[in-house]
C-alpha positions in Angstrom: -84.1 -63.8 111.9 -87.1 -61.7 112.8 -87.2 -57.9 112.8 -87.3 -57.8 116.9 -84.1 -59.4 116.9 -81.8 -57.7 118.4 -80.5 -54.7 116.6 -76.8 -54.1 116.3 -75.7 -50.6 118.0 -79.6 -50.4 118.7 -79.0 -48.1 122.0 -76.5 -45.8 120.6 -77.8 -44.9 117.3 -81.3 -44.9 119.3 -80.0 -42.3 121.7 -78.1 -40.4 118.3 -81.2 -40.7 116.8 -83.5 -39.3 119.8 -81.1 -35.9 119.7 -81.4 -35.5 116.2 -84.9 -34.8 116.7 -86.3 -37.9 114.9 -89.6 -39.7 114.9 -88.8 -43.4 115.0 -90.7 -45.2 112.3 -91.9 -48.4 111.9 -92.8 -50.0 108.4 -94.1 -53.7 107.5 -91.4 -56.2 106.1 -94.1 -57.1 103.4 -94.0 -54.3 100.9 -95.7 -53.3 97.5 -93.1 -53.8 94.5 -94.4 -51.5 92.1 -92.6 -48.3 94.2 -89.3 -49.8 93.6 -89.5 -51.1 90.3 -90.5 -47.6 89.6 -88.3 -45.6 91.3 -85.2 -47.5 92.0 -83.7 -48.7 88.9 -82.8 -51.9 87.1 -79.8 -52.5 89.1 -81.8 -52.2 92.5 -84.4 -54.5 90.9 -82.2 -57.3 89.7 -81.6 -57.6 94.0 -85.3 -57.9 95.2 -87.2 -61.1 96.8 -90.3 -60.6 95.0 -93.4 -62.7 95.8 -97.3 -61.9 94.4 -100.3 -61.5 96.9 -103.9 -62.9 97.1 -105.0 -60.5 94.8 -102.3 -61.0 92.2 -100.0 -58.2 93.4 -96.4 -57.8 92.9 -95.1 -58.2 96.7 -91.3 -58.2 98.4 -89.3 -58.3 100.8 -88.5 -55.2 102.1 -85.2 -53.7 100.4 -84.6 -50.7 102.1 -86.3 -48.4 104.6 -86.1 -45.0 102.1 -89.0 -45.7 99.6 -91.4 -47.3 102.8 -90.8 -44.6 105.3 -91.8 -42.0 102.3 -95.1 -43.8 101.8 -96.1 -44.0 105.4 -95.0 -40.1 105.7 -97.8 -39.9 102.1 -100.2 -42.1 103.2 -100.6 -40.2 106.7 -100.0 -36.9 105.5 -97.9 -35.6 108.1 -97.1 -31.8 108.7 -93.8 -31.0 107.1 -90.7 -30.4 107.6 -90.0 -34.0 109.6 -87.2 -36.4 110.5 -88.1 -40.1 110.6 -85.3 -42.5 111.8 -85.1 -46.4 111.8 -83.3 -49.2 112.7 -84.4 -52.9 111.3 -84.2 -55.2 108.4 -83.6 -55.4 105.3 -83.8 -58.1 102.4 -81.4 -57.5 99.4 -79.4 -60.2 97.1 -75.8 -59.4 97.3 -72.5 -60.5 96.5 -70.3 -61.3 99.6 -73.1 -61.1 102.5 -76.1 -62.5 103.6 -79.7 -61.8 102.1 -80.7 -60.0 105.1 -79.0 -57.5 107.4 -79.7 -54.9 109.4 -79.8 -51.1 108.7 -80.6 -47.7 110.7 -80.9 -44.0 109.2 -82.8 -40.8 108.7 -85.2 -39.5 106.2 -85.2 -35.6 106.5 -88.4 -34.5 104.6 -89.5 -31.0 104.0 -86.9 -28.5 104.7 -86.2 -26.1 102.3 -82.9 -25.0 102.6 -81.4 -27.8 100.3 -78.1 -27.1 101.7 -78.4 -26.6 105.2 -80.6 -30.8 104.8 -77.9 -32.1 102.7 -74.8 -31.0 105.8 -77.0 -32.6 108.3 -77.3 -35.9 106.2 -73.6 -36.8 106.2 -72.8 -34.8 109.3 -75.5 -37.4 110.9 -74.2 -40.6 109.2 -70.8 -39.8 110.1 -71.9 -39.1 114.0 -73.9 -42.3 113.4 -70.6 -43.8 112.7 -68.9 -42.6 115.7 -71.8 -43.6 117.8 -71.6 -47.3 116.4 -67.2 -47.0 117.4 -65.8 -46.4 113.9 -62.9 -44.0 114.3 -62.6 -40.7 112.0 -59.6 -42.1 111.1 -60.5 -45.1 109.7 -62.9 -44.0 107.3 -62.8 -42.7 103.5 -65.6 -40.2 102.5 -66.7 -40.1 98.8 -69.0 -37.3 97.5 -71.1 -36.9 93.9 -73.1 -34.2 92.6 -75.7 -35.5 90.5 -77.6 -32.3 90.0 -73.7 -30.6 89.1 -73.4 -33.5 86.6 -77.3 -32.8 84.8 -76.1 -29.0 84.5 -72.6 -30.1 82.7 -74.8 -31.9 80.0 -77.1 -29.2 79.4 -74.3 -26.6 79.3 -72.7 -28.8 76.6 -75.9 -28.3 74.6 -76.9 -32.2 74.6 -80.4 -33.8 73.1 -82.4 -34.3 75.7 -82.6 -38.0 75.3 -78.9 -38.6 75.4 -78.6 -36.1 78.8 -81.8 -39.1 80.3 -79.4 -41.8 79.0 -76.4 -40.1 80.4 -78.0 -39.7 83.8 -79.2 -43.1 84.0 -75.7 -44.5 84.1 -74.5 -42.2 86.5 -73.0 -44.4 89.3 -72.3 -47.0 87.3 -68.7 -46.7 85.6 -68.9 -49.4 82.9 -72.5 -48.2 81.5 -71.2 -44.9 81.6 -68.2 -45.4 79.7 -69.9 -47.5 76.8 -72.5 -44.1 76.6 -69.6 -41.6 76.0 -68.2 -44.5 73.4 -71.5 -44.2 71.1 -72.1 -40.7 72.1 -68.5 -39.8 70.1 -69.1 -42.2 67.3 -72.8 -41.6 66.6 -75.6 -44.2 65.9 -77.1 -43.9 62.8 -77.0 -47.9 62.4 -79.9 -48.1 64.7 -82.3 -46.4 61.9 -81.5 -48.6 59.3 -85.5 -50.1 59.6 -87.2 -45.8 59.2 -88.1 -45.1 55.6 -86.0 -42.1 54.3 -88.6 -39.7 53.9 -90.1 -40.0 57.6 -86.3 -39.9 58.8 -85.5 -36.9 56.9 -88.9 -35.0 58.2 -87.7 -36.7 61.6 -83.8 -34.9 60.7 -86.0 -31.6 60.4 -88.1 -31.7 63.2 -91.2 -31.2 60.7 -92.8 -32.7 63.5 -96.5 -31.7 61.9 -95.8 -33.0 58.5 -94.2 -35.5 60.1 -97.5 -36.7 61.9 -100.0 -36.5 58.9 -97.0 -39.0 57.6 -97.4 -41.2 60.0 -101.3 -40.8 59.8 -101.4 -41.3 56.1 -99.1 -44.7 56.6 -101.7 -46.1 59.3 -104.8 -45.4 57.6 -103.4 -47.0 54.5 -102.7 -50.1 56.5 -105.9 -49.9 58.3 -104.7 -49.5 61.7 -106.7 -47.6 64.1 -105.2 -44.1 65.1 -107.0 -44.2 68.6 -105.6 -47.4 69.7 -101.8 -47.1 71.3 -99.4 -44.0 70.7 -101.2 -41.8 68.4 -99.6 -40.4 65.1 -98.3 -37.0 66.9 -96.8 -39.2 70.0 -95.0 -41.2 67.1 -93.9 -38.3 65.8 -92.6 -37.2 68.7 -91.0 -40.2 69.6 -89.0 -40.7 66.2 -87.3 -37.1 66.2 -85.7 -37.8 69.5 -84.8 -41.4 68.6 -83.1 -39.7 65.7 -81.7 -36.9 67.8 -80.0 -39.2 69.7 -79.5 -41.7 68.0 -77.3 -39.2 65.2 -76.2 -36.9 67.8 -72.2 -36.9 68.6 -70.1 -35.0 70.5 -67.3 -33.1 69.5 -63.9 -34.3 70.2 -63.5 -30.9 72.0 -66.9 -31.1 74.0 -66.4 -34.7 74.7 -62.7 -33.7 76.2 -64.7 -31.6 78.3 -66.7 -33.7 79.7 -64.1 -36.5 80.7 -62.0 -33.6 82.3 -65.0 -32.7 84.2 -65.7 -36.9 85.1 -62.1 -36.8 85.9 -62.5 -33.8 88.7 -61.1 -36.0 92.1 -59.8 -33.7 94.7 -60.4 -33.0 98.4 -63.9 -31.4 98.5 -62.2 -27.8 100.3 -60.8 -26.8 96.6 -63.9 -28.9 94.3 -65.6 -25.4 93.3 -62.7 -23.4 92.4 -61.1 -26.6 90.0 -64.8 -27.0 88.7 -65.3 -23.1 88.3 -62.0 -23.0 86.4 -62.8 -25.4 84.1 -66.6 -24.0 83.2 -64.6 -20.4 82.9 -61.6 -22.2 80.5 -65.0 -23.8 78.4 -67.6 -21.1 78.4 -69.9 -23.4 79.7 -72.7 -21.6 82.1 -73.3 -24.1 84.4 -76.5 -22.0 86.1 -76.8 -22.6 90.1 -75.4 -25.8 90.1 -72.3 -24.4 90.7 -73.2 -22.1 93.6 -75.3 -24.9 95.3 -72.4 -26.6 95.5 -70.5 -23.9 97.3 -73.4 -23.2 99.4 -73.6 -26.6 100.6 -70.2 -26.4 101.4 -70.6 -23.7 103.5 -73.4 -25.4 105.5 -71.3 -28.3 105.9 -68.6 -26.4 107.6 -71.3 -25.0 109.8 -72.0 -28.7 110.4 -68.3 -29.0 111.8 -67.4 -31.5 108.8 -64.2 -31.1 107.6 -64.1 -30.2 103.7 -60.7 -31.8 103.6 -61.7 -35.3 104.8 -63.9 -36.1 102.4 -63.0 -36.7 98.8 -64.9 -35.2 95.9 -65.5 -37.2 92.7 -67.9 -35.6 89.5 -68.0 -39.5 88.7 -69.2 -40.8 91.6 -72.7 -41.6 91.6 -74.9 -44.0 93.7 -76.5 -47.2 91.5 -80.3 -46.1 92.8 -82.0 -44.1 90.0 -84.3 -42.2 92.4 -81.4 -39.6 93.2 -81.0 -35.9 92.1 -78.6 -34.3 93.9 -76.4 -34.9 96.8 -74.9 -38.2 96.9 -72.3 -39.8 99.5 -71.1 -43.0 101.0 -68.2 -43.6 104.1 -66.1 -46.2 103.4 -63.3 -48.4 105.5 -60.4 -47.5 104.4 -59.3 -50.1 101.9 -63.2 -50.8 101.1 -65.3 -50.2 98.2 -67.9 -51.1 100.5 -70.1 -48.4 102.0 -70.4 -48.2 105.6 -72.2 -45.3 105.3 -74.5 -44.0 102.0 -77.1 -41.4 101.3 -78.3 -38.5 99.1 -80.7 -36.2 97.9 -84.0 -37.3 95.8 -86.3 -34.8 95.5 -88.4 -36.2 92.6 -89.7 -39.2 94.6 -91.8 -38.1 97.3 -94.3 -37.0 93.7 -93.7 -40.3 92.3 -95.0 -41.9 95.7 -98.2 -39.7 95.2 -97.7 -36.9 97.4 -99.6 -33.5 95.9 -96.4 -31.2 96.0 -93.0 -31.6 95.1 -91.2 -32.4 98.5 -87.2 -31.8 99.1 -86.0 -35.0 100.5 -82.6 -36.3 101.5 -81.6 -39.3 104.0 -78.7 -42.2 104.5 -78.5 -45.8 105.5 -76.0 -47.3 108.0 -75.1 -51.0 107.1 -74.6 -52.2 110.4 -73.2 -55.5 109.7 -70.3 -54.4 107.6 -70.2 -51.4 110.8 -69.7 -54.8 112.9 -67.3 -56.3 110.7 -65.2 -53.4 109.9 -64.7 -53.3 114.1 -63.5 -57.0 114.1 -61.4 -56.4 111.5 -63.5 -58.3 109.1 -63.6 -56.7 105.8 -66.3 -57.7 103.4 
């Protein structure tokens, strides 16, 4: 199938697309790996068609239009804010579907009011719905808060390196689960092989005397300090490994934060249940909490209804390069998204732009859009 093939819903969601005020992008099906094995995450990963080029370069097949469209939007610099749409191709292993299969979306780049972006995201997928024939009624809508879910770890006074592990299984239920397992019963198997003096300088956080340790130990095995990590990265290194690998929650903290994974409601009373329970804790979870209600707010000026969509503090999208914001539509019946999208703000940097860039965007699957009108659920 080549990527002029006809495109599903092509002049409807190109007319939707047109009103929105997009610029219709078009990006090559051969694409650099390296940007998605860095951003996306090892689930993504584990789904790519990877081939090498002439030169020895890790090459695929193009997964998905979000990372590509943000490199052409780098590469030529364009003035910001801008809306890019598309509508083509995509190559992803999956369970249940073919390899390749069509998707359209938008990638809103540059605007500044976080709030007022994320409202037109989903308010845009769901009209992108209704352009493509799915009725309002047919569909389930499922909303995260990644950046709400960061700010419930730090409130709860986490290490660091446990809040990164945390947030690397958000969106994935199982990984998450087995986290909050060690997190309650502690690790302190996995430092059996540190010698007792560097661990209890590590327990300290002597992280000076620490590094002349580690110094002393390589020059007395004639290792070069200048080669690899040197002694003060080492350091560095082995207090957090022991911070998290000795760190445990409290029964009482960890009740906290199941009850706040457990938060499922209609999204029109999320903030006063998650307000209640930050209040009932003493947790201060900073503005998370009041970006939350201000998106809200912009989403009712976007005429979505808080009541039709569901909130879930678990729910989470398995693509590591989101921070905020994250949503899919459903079929009733489906765990399938029809519809998914979010905020990532850290990317556009990571894809070598000069400054920080607010960026949020969804995908349309437009084969399970077809099937889901036929009747054929995947």
């Amino acid at each position: 199938m080549s990527d002029t093939a006809a495109i599903p819903f092509e002049t409807a969601l190109g007319a939707l697309f047109a009103a929105r005020g997009t610029e219709r992008v078009r990006v090559p099906i051969i694409q650099p790996a390296e940007p998605y094995l860095d951003t996306a995450g090892e689930a993504f990963r584990r789904r790519i068609f990877m081939t090498r080029g002439e030169a020895g370069e890790n090459l695929c097949l193009r997964p998905d239009f979000t990372v590509p469209v943000c490199r052409d939007h780098v590469a030529r610099a364009q003035q910001l804010p801008r809306r890019y749409s598309y509508l083509g191709l995509v190559f992803r292993q999956r369970t249940g579907g073919p390899a390749e299969f069509f998707q359209a979306g938008i990638e809103d780049l540059g605007e500044e009011n976080r709030a007022t972006a994320d409202a037109r995201a989903l308010a845009d997928a769901l009209a992108g719905l209704a352009a493509c024939g799915v009725e309002a009624a047919a569909q389930d809508i499922v909303l995260g808060d990644q950046g709400l879910f960061e700010a419930f770890l730090r409130a709860l006074g986490l290490p660091e390196g446990w809040q990164r592990r945390l947030i690397r299984t958000f969106g994935h239920d199982d990984q998450l689960e087995a986290a909050l397992k060690a997190l309650a019963s502690g690790g302190a198997a996995k430092l059996e092989n540190v010698e007792p003096d560097m661990l209890d300088l590590a327990r300290q956080r002597e992280e000076g005397a620490l590094t002349r340790a580690i110094r002393r130990r390589m020059d007395e095995a004639g290792l070069p300090t200048h080669a690899g990590r040197s002694p003060g990265e080492i350091a560095a290194r082995l207090i957090e490994k022991v911070a998290v690998a000795e760190a445990r929650l409290s029964e009482a903290s960890l009740g906290l934060l199941r009850r706040f994974l457990a938060v499922d409601c209609p999204l029109a009373e999320a903030a006063d249940r998650l307000r209640a329970l930050a209040e009932e804790a003493g947790l201060d979870l900073g503005r998370a909490l009041t970006v939350f209600e201000t998106r809200n707010l912009a989403l009712l000026a976007a005429d979505v209804d808080l009541k039709s969509v569901r909130y879930r503090a678990a729910f989470g999208r398995p693509i590591d390069y989101y921070t905020g914001l994250v949503f899919e539509v459903r079929a009733h019946g489906s765990d399938q998204p029809l519809a998914g999208g979010g905020r990532y703000d850290r990317m556009m940097t990571m894809l070598g732009a000069a400054e920080p860039i607010p960026a949020v965007g969804f995908s349309l699957w437009l084969d399970r859009i077809g099937d889901a009108l036929t009747g054929d659920a995947r």
